[in-house]
Every structure is written in C-alpha cells, then in structure tokens.
C-alpha positions in Angstrom: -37.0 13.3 56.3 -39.3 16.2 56.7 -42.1 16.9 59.7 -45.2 15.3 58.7 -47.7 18.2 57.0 -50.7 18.1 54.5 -50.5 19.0 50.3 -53.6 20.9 50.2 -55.2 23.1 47.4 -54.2 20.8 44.3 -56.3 18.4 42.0 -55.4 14.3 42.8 -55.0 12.1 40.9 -56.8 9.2 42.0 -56.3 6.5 39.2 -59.3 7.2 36.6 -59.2 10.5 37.0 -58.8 14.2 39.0 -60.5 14.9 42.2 -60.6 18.4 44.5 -61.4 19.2 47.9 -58.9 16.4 49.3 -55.4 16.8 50.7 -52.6 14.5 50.9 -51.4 14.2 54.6 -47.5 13.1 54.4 -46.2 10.9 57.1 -42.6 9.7 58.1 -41.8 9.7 53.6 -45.5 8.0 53.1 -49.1 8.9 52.6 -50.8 8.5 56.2 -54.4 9.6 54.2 -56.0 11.0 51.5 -58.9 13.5 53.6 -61.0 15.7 52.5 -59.5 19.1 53.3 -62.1 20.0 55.9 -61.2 17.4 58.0 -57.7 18.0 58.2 -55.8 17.8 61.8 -55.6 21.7 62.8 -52.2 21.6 64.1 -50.2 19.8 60.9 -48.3 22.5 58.7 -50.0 22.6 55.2 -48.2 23.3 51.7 -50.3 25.5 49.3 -50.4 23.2 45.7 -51.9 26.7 44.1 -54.1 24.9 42.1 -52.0 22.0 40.5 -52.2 18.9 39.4 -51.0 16.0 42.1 -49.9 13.1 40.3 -47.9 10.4 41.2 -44.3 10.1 40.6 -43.0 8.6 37.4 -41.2 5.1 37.3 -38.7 4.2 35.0 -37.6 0.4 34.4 -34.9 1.4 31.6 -32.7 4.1 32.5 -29.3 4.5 31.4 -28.5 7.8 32.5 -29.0 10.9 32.5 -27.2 14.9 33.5 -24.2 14.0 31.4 -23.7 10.3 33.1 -23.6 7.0 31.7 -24.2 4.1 33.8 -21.8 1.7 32.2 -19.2 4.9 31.8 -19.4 6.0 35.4 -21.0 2.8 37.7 -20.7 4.4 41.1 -23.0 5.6 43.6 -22.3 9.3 42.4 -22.9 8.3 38.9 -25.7 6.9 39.7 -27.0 9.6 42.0 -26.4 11.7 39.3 -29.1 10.2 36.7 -31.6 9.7 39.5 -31.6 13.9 40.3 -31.6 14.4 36.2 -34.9 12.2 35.8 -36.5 14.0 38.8 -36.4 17.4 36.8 -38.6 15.7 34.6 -41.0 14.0 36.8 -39.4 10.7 37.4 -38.9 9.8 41.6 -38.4 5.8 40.7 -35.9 4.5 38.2 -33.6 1.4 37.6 -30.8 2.2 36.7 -29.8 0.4 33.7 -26.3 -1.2 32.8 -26.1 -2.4 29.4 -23.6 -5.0 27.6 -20.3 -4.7 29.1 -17.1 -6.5 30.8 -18.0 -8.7 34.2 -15.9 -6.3 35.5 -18.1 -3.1 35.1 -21.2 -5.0 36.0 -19.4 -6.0 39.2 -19.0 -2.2 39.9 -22.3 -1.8 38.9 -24.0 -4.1 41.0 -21.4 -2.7 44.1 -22.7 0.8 43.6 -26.3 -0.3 43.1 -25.9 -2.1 47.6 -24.3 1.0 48.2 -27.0 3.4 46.5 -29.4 0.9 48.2 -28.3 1.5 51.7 -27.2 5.4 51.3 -31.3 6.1 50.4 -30.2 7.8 47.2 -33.8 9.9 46.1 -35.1 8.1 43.1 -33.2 4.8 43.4 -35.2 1.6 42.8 -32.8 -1.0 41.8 -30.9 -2.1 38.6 -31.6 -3.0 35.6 -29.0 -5.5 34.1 -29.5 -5.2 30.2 -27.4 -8.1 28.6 -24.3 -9.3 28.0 -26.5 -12.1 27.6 -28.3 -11.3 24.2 -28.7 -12.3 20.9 -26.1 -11.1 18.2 -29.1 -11.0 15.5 -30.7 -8.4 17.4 -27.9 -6.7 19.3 -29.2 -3.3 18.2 -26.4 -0.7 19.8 -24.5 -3.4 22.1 -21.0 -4.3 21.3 -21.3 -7.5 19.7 -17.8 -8.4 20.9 -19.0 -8.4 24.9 -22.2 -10.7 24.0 -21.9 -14.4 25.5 -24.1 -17.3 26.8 -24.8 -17.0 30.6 -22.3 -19.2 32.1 -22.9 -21.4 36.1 -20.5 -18.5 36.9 -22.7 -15.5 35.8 -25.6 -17.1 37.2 -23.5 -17.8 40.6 -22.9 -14.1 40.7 -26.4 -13.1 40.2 -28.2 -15.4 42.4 -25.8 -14.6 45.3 -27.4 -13.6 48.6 -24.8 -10.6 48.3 -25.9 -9.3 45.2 -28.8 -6.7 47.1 -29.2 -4.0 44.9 -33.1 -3.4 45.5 -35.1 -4.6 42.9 -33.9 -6.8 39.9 -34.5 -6.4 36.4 -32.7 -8.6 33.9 -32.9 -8.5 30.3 -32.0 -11.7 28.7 -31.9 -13.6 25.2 -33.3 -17.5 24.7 -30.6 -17.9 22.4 -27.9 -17.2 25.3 -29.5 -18.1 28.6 -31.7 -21.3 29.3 -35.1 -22.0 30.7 -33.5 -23.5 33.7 -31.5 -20.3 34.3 -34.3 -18.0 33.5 -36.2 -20.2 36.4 -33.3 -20.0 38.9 -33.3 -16.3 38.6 -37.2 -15.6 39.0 -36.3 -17.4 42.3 -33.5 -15.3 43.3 -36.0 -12.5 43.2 -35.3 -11.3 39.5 -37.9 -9.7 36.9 -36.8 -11.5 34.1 -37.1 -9.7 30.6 -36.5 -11.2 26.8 -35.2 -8.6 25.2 -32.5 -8.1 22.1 -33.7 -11.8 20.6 -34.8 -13.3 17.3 -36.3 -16.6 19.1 -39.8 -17.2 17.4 -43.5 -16.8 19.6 -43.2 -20.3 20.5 -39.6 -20.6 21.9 -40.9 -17.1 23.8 -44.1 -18.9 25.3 -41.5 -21.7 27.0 -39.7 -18.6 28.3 -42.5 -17.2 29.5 -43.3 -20.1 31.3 -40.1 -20.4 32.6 -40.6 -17.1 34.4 -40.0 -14.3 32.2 -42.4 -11.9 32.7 -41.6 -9.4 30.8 -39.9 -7.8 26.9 -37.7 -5.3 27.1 -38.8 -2.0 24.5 -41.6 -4.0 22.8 -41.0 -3.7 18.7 -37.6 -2.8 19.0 -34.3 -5.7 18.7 -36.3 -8.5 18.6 -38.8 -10.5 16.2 -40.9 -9.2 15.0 -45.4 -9.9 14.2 -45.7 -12.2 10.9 -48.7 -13.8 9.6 -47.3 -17.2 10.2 -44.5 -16.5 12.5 -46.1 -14.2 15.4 -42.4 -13.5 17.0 -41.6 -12.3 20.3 -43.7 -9.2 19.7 -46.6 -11.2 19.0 -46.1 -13.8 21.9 -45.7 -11.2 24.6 -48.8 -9.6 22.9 -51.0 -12.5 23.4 -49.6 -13.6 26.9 -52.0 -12.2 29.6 -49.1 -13.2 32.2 -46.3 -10.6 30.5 -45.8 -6.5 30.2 -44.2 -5.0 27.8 -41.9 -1.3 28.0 -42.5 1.1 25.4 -40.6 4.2 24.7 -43.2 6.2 23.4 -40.8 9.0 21.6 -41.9 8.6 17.9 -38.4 7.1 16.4 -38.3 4.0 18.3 -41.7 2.8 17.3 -44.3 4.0 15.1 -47.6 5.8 16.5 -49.8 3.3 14.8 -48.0 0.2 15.6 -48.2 1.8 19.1 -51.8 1.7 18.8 -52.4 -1.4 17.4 -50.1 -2.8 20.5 -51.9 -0.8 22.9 -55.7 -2.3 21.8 -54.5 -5.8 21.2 -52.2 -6.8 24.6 -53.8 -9.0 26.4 -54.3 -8.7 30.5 -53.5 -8.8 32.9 -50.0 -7.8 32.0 -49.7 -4.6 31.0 -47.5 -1.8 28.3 -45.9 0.4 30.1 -43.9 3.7 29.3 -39.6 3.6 29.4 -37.3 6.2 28.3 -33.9 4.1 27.4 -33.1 7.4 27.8 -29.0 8.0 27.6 -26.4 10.2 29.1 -27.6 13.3 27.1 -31.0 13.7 29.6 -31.3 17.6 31.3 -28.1 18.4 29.4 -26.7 20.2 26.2 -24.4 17.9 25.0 -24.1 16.6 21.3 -22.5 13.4 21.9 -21.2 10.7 24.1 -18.9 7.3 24.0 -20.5 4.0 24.8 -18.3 1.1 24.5 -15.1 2.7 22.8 -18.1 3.6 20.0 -19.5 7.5 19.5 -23.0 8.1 19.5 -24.6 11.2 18.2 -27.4 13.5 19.1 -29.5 15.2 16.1 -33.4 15.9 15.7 -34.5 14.1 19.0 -32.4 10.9 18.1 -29.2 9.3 19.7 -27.6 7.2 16.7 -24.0 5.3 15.8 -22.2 6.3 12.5 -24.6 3.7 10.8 -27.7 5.3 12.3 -28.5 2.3 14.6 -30.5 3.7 17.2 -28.7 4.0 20.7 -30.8 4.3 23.2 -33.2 7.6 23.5 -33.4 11.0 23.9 -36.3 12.0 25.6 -37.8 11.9 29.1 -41.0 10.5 31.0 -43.6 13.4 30.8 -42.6 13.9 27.3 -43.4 10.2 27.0 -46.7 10.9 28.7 -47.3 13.9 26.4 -46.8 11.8 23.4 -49.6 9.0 24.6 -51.8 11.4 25.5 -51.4 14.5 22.5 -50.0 12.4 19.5 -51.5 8.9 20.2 -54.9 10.3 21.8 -54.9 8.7 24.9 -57.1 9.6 28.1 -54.3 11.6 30.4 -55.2 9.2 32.8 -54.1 6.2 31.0 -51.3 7.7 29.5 -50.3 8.8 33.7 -51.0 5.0 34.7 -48.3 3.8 31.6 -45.6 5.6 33.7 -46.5 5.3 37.4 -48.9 1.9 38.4 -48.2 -0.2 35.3 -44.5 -0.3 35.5 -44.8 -0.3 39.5 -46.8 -3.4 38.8 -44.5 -4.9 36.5 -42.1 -4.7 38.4 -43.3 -5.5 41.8 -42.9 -2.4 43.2 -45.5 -2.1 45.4 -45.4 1.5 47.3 -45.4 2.8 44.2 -47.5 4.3 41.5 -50.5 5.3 43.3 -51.3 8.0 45.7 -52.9 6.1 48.1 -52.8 5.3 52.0 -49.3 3.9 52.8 -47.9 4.4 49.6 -44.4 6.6 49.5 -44.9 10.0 49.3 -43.3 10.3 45.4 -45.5 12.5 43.4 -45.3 15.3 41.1 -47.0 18.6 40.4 -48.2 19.7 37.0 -49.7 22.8 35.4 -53.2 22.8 33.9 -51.4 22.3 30.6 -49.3 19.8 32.3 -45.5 21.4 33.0 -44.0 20.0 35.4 -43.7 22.8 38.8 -42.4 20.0 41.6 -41.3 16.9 42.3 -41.4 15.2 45.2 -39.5 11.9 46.5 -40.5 10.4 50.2 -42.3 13.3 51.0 -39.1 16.1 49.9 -39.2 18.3 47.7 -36.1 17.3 45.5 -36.4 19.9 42.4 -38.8 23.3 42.2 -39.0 24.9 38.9 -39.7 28.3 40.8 -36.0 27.6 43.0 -33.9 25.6 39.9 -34.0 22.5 41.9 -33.4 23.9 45.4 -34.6 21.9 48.3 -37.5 22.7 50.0 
C-alpha cells in the first residue's frame, strides 16, 4: 500500500456532477477527505491529475473473464487475477467474477480460488458471481443444457457453509429449479440473490422477490419477456421498487429503445445498473474461445455459438458508459452512477462507488473526451496508459 498523498489538479466527480479546486487526500487504500486544494496538509506528497476527470472506479457484477481467461476454463486465483488486471485497463477496479453453468466440481474450484483471491488482496476482486447450474432450460441462452439441474439440500449445504467466504455473493438462480425456501436460506447466508435465465411469469417472480431475490440478471435477455397480459419477469422486476436490474448496454444484447423505455419506467428504489457479461476475449485479439466443449465466435462486436445464440459479450465498462451517455443520450453523470454507485448499491458494496470520505481509494482518470489515462485500486496505480500498465 502506498504513503498517504493528495490527487490534486483534476475535476471530481461528486455524484451529480464535476467539481474543481478540490483534491482527494488518499489514506492507508481510502479517501481520508475530499479538501479544497488550498487547504491541503503542506508536508503530504501530491500527484499532478493535469487536468483530468476523477471518477470513481467502475464495478462489475457479471464478469466472466477477460485477457484471454475464462473463469469456468481456468478457476484459479491466477485466472482469476488475470480478468481483474484486464478490466482495470478499461476502468473497472471492482468485479465479481462470474462462473457460469458447469460440473460441482469446477464450481468447487471456483469458490476455492474465490477464499484464496479473497485473502491474497487480488486488486479488483469483489467476490463471485455464481451464474446457474440452477436455471431454466427454456431460457438457457448459451449454457449447456446438459449441466442444468434443480438445486438440491446438497447444493444448498455447500453454499450456505460458513466455509464458503469468497467476499461478496451473487447468485443467479431460476424459479423453475430453486424454491422460495431456498432462495430465503440463501439471502440469509449473506447471498444477492438474482432470477435470471427463467420463463416464470410476473407473478411467480413477485413471490421470488419476496422471498429475497433482489435482483435479475441482464434485464431483457433469457428470460420472459413484457406482454400486455402476461408482464413476465421483465415486467415484474420493472415494477418492483425493492429489485435492480443489470444491463449490458452494448447494442446486441438489448435494443437502444427498449433500453430507454426500461430506464424511464423502473421503479425505485432499486435501480438498472450497467454489466459487461463480458467473455474471455476482453483486452485481447483473439477470435474465438471454447466454453463447455462448445466454440464461440467473435465477429462485428458479438461473441455467438454456431447457431448465433449470443454468448456472453464483447465489450467493456467505459464503452458501456459511452453507449448510455452518446447513443442513448444520457447525462454523463447518470450514465457514471449505472457503473459505479448503482451496482455498489445493488450489491451491498458499500466502500464503493463514490468518492467520498472513507470510501476505498478506486477511481479512474479520464480525458476531457473521456479516454481512460489511469486507474487506480486502493489508492495504487494498477495500469497507466502513458507506462502500458506499469505500476506507479
């Protein structure tokens, strides 16, 4: 952890908006103040921010990899380092992680190298996001319908161990495979439940939410859908002040005016927040990986099976903010808050998201026309455009 010192010379972000003439002073990996810069502590060592924008750190609920690694291909504590230093050349300090429908046995390595990430302070890593087996095969999207199955007293055993401390706990789960009283005993093992991949109707999704859930995983996308009699799970999560909802704002996924629609009509205080999905191909130059024994492909922006079922995305979190804010015509500063304090919120993060007094020093720095120059994690510089990622 670096010497305390103050970020001075830069525009922050302060939630609705920019302000100057303040510096961030950077304390043991937190934010001991935000001062104006004239009443700064002579004798701390200040870093020159030239003029930038200072903006907090991107979080990522749904990340399954990233720099040529795929979580369920390579669950270790290197892989997993691996995705969290890809996503931090793109803004991103907090991610989960996500493992998506596989054997008991890679989720068991999964979860091993999520304690061990946990305790070795790897920059970036939040937790883990558990993505299935326990779906819906209606809306099973790109996981292997042969590794889909109810949650059994077993799986829920496993989960709700006292062993299983991986940091925070996202769980993405189907009505049609896991029960209320399951989704209930997990909320009390100190998981963010999400209904995801399911073709349940608005109603059987309002019980769920009751139970607990408080969240959908990639709203629009595998699951039911808004009808005018039959309001579905995107309807239901719509219209329940109590649940957010991840997006994955890149243009294939959903549409930009069903985004808009979605963004004016969700009801508070829950929230839609920004998620990449993003996939193995993240910060490199490959045209292709294997998921599952299956291939997927990379062409135009989009990661596809043979069939053209989508497989997860290509893109990463300030593109995700650039496409709120340039193609959807969103205030920066609400299109910033759907990938820093919404999702922090969501998912109980709570040193996250802002740039505030005893939050963790994770921020980034940004050009006037908002490239990325920096970003920060716990007060280090972990990737400089200017050095190709060298420490600072």
């Amino acid at each position: 952890m670096t010497a305390p010192f103050s970020l001075i010379g830069g525009r922050i972000f302060e939630g609705e908006g920019f302000v100057e003439g303040k510096a961030l002073l950077i304390r043991d990996g937190r934010i001991d103040s935000v001062v104006p810069q004239t009443a700064l502590p002579q004798d701390m060592p200040r870093v020159e921010a030239y003029g930038a924008l200072i903006v907090p750190g991107f979080v990522d609920l749904q990340v399954n990899g990233g720099g040529g690694v795929l979580l369920n291909n390579d669950p270790t504590v290197e892989g997993i380092a691996r995705i969290c230093a890809a996503h931090a050349r793109f803004g991103t300090t907090s991610l989960l992680p996500t493992l998506i429908t596989d054997r008991p046995e890679v989720r068991d390595r999964a979860v091993s190298a999520g304690s061990q990430a946990l305790h070795d302070r790897v920059p970036g890593f939040l937790g883990l996001h558990l993505e299935g087996p326990h779906l819906s095969l209606a809306r099973k999207g790109t996981h292997d319908p042969a590794l889909i199955r109810p949650m059994t007293d077993g799986d829920l055993q496993y989960l709700t161990r006292g062993t299983a401390d991986f940091g925070l706990k996202l769980i993405t789960v189907a009505p049609e495979n896991v029960t209320e009283q399951q989704v209930a005993a997990l909320v009390t093992a100190g998981y963010v439940v999400s209904l995801g991949h399911t073709d349940v109707g608005a109603d059987t999704a309002a019980r769920y939410f009751s139970a607990g859930a408080s969240m959908v995983t990639h709203l629009f996308n595998a699951m039911s859908q808004l009808g005018n009699r039959e309001p579905g799970v995107v309807g239901a999560a719509l219209d329940a002040g109590t649940v957010s909802c991840g997006l994955i704002a890149d243009g294939f996924h959903v549409d930009p005016v069903s985004m808009k629609v979605a963004l004016r009509a969700k009801r508070g205080p829950g929230r839609i927040f920004l998620v990449t999905d993003a996939m193995s191909t993240i910060g490199t130059d490959e045209t292709g990986f294997e998921l599952n024994g299956r291939q997927v492909y990379r062409r135009d922006g989009r990661l596809t099976l043979a069939d053209g079922t989508l497989a997860g995305a290509d893109i990463d979190m300030l593109s995700c903010v650039l496409f709120v804010h340039m193609t959807l015509g969103y205030p920066l500063a609400e299109a910033i808050a759907m990938a820093t304090l919404y999702p922090a919120e969501a998912v109980g993060a709570r040193t996250k998201g802002r740039l505030e007094q005893g939050m963790d020093a994770d921020f980034i720095l940004l050009t006037e026309d908002l490239a990325l120059r920096s970003t920060w994690i716990a007060g280090d510089c972990v990737y400089d455009t200017e050095t190709t990622g060298a420490h600072a």
